[in-house]
ZAMARGU-4260 file (C-alpha; in steps of 0.2 Angstrom, whole numbers, plus 5000, padded with zeros to 4 digits):
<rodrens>
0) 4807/5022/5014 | 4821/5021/4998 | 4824/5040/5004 | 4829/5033/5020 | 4838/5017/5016
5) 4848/5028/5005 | 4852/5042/5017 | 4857/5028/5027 | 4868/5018/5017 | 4875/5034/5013
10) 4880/5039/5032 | 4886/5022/5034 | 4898/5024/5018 | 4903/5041/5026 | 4908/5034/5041
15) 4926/5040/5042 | 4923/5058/5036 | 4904/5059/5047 | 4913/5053/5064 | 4896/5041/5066
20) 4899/5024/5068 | 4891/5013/5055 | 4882/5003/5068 | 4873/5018/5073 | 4868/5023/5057
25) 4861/5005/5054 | 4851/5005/5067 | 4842/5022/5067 | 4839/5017/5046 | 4830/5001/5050
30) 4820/5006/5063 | 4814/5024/5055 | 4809/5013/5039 | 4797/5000/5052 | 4791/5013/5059
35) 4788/5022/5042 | 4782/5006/5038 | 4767/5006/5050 | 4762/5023/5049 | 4758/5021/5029
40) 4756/5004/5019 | 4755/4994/5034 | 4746/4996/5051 | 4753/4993/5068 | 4745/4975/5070
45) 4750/4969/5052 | 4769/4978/5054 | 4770/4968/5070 | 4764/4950/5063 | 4779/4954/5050
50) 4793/4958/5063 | 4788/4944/5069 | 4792/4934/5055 | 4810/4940/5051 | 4814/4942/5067
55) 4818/4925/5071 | 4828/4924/5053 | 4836/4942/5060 | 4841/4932/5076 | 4847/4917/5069
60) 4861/4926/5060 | 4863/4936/5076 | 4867/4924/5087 | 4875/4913/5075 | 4889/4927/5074
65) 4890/4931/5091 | 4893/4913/5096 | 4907/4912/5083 | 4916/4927/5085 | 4916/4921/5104
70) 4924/4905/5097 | 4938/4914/5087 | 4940/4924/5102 | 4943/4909/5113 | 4955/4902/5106
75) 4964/4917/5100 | 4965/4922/5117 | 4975/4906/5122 | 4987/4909/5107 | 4979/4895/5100
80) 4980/4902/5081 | 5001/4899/5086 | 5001/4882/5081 | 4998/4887/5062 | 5007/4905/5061
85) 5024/4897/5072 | 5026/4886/5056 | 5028/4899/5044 | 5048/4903/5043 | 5053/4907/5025
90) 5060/4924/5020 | 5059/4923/5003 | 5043/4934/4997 | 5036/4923/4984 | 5035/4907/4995
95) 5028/4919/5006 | 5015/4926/4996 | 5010/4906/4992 | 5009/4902/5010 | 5001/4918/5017
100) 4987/4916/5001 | 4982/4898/5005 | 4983/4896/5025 | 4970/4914/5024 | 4962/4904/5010
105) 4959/4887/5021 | 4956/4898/5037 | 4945/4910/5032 | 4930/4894/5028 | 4932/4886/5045
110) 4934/4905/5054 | 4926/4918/5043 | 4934/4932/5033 | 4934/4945/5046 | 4941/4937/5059
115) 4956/4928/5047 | 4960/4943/5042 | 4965/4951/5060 | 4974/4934/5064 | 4983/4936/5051
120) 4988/4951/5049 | 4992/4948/5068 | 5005/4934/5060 | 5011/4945/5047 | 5019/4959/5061
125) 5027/4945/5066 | 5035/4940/5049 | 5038/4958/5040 | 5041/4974/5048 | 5043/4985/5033
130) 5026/4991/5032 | 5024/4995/5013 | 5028/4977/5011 | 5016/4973/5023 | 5004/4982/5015
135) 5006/4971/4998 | 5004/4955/5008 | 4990/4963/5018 | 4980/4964/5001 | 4985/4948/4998
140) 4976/4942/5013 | 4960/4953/5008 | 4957/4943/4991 | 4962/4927/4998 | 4950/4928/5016
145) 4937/4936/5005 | 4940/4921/4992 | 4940/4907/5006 | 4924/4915/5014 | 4915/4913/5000
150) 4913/4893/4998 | 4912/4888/5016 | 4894/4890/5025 | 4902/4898/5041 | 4915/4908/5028
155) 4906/4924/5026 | 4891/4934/5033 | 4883/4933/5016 | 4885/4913/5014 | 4879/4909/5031
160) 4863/4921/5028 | 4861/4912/5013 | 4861/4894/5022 | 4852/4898/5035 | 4836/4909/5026
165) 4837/4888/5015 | 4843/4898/4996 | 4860/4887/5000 | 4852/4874/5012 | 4866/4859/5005
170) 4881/4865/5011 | 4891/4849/5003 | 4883/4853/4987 | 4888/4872/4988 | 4905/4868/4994
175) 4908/4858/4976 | 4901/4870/4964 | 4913/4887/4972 | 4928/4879/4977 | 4937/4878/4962
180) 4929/4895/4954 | 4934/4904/4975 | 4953/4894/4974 | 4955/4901/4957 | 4951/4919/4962
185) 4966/4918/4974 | 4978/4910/4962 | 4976/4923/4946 | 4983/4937/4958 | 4994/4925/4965
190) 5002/4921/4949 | 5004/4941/4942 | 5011/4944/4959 | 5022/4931/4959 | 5030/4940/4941
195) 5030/4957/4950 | 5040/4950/4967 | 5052/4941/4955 | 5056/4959/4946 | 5054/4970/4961
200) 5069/4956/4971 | 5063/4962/4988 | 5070/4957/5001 | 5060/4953/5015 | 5071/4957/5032
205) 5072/4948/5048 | 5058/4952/5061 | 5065/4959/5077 | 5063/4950/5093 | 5049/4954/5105
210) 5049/4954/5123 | 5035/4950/5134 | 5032/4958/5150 | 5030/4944/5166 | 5013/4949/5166
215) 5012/4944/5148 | 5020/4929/5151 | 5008/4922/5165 | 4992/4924/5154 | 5002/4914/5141
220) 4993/4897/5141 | 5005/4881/5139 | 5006/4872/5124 | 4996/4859/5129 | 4982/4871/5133
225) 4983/4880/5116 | 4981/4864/5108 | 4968/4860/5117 | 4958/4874/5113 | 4963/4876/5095
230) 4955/4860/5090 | 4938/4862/5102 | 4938/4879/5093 | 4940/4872/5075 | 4931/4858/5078
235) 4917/4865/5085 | 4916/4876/5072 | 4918/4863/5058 | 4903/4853/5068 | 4890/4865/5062
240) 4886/4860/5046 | 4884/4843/5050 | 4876/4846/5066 | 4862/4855/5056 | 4862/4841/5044
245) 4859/4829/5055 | 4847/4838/5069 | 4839/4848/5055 | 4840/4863/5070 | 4845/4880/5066
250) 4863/4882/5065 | 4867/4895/5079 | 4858/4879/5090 | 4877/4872/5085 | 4886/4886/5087
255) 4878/4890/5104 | 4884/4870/5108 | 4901/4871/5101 | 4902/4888/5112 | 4895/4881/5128
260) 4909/4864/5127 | 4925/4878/5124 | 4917/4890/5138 | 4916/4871/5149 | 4931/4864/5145
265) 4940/4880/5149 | 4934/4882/5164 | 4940/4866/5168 | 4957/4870/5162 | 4959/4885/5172
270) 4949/4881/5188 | 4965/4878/5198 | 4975/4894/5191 | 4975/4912/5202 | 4961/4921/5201
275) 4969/4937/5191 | 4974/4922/5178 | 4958/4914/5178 | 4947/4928/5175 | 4959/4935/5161
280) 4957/4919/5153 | 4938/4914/5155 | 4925/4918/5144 | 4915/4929/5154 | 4931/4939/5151
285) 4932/4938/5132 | 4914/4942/5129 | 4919/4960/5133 | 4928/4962/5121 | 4917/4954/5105
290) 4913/4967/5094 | 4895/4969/5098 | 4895/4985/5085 | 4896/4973/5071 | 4883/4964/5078
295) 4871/4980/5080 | 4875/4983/5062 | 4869/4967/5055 | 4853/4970/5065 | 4850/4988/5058
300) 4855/4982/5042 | 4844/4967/5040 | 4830/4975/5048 | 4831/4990/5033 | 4832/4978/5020
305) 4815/4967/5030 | 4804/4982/5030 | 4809/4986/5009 | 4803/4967/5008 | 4789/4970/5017
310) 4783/4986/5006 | 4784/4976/4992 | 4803/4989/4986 | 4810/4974/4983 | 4800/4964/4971
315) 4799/4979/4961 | 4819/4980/4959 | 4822/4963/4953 | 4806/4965/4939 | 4819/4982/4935
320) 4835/4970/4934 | 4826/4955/4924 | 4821/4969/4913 | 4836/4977/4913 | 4850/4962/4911
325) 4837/4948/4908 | 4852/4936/4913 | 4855/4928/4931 | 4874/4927/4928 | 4874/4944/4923
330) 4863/4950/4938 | 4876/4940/4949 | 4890/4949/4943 | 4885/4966/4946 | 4878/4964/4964
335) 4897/4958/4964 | 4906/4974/4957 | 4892/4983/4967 | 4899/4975/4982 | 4915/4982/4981
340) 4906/5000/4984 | 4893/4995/4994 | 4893/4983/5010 | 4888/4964/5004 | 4876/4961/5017
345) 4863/4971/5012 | 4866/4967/4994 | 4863/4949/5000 | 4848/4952/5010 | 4841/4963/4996
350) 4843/4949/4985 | 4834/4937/4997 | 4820/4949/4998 | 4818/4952/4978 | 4818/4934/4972
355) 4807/4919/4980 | 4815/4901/4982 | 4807/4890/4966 | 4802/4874/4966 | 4814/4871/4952
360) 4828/4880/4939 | 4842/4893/4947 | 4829/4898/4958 | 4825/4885/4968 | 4836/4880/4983
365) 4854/4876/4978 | 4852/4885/4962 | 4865/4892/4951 | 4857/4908/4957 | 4862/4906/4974
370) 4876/4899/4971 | 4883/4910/4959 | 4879/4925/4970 | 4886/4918/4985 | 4902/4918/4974
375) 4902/4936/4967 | 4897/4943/4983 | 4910/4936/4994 | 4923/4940/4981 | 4918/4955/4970
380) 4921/4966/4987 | 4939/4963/4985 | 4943/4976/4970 | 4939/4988/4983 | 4947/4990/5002
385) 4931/4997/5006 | 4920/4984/4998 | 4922/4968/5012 | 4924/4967/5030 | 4938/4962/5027
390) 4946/4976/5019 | 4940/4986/5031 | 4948/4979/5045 | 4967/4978/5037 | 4964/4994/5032
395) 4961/4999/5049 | 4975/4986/5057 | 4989/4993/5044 | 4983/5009/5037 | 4981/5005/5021
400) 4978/5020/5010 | 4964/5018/4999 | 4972/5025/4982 | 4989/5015/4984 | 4977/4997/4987
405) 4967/5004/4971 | 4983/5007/4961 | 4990/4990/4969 | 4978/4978/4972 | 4964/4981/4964
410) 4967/4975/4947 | 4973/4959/4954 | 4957/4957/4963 | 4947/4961/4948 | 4955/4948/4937
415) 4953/4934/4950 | 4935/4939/4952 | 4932/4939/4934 | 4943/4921/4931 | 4934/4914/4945
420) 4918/4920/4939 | 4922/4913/4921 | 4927/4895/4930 | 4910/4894/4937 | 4902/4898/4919
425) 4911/4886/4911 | 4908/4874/4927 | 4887/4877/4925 | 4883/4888/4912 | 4889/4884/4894
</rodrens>
């Protein structure tokens, strides 16, 4: 089973030079290891009662994703992510880089890094056509999505796995112990790329004006309408937590909600519109085009990391690391750099699976072991382009080359994560 999981996670690294989408890869890891699963330690009844059990956890994130990147869809659809971006007019880099780091900051907790990263890097075509430029500001908005991601609940695939499986059940309580060590990761880089800007003087030039096609311009929803959609979107997204707080329900039963008044309301809103329009714009529409590979990974991948669990790997890699380091912080920190190699999720779900929720200490629910590896997750994968969604996708988006963002941007997403790590030591530990 570890000969599979890492003959996986291998393919899955390789994607690029293999050809094989990571999704596929997932997938064909976690179920070979199930089925290696019943065939020795475990027999097919036994292996069954336990896929029963993680699979509704499994789901829960599932679905939970899928009804949020619907969300972000939505409204991104209706240009409703317009009534942030239009306000940004400066030209002058440094005020620039400020801006661009806190609006991906504040964005990425209500959205989630992934998706704040495309929007804005959508918004920065807009603002910067030089494209080496764009690619300084482009790691800018990895370390700060990755940063914001990692103190909201609905931030980061590795947050909301922790809140959902009850390690990070108080979401309020969570919130106040990482947002000053998460705000403090973005502003370290912040402030040594504020000094290299001032001596490079670039100069940031004018964006050329786009035209839009009259086909462009009929699905282009009215102001009203982006509005509209922007704040059901938002809100229902920022309804989640509170909606679990209160209904003690799972949270996708929140999402699904949120997703079923935006799908209602637009309907609504377009019901009287031609029927070419009104299709573009509907839901039913948009689904086709959420990035259902993402959501086959996660499934691979947690399924993997639920059959190690199951045959007891897991439990034998934290005794190894207690051993090892002996200190929880420590721990922390290097599932964090190891992010930055290797996808956080499964780092995450590994860590579920090694170490139980305790009645009390940093073990137990809200811990400073939860918290503090919610931290180094969502933000050690920064000093890598490779080591976050988020990476992942700019580099896709703009091109990035790996060495240049390792020669560039690395450092400055090492020394955040290492301040803001510090912050949270000083915050709970010493």
């Amino acid at each position: 089973m570890i000969a599979v999981f890492m003959l996986g996670y291998l393919a899955i690294a390789l994607e690029h030079p293999l050809r094989v989408d990571k999704a596929a890869s997932a997938l064909f890891t976690g179920m070979v290891i199930w089925v290696i699963l019943v065939f020795t330690s475990h027999g097919a009844h036994e292996a069954n009662e336990s896929l029963v059990h993680h699979l509704f956890d499994i789901a829960s994130i599932l679905f939970f994703l899928l009804g949020a990147m619907t969300i972000v869809e939505v409204v991104d659809t209706h240009n409703g992510f317009s009534i942030i971006t239009d306000r940004i007019k400066t030209r002058d880099p440094v005020r620039l880089a400020w801006i661009i780091g806190f609006v991906t900051f504040f964005l990425s907790a209500a959205l989630d890094n992934l998706t704040t990263s495309i929007v804005m890097i959508s918004l920065l075509r807009k603002l910067v056509p030089e494209q080496k430029t764009r690619w300084l500001f482009g790691g800018l908005i990895i370390i700060a999505a990755n940063a914001g991601g990692a103190w909201s609940p609905i931030g980061d695939v590795t947050t909301t796995m922790l809140w959902i499986k009850g390690q990070l059940p108080d979401a309020a309580s969570f919130i106040k112990n990482l947002l000053l060590p998460s705000l403090v990761t973005l502003i370290i880089p912040l402030i040594i790329l504020t000094y290299s800007l001032r001596r490079s003087k670039l100069v940031i030039a004018p964006p050329a004006e786009l035209q839009m096609t009259r086909d462009e311009q009929k699905l282009q929803a009215t102001r009203q309408e982006r509005l509209r959609v922007f704040l059901l979107g938002i809100g229902g997204l920022l309804l989640v937590p509170f909606f679990k707080q209160v209904t003690h329900l799972p949270p996708f039963m929140a999402m699904m909600f949120s997703l079923s008044v935006l799908w209602i309301s637009t309907e609504i809103m377009h019901r009287k519109k031609p029927s070419d329009i009104r299709s573009k714009m509907s839901v039913l529409h948009i689904l086709r085009r959420i990035d259902t590979a993402s959501i086959l990974f996660f499934l691979g991948i947690l399924m993997a990391v639920a059959g190690l669990q199951e045959a007891g790997h897991l439990a034998h890699l934290a005794m190894a690391l207690d051993s090892g380091i002996g200190n929880i912080y420590g721990i922390n920190l290097l599932i964090g750099l190891l992010s930055a190699v290797i996808d956080n999720v499964p780092l995450v779900a590994a860590a579920q699976g090694m170490y139980e929720i305790a009645a009390s200490g940093p073990f137990a629910a809200n811990g400073n072991f939860w918290d503090f590896l919610a931290y180094c997750a969502g933000t050690g994968g920064s000093c890598l382009i490779i080591g976050s969604a988020a990476g992942v996708a700019v580099m896709g988006l703009e091109k990035i080359d790996f060495i240049w963002y390792l020669k560039k941007i690395s450092v400055l997403a090492l020394a955040g994560y290492l301040g803001g790590a510090g912050v949270y030591l000083l915050m709970h530990a010493i």
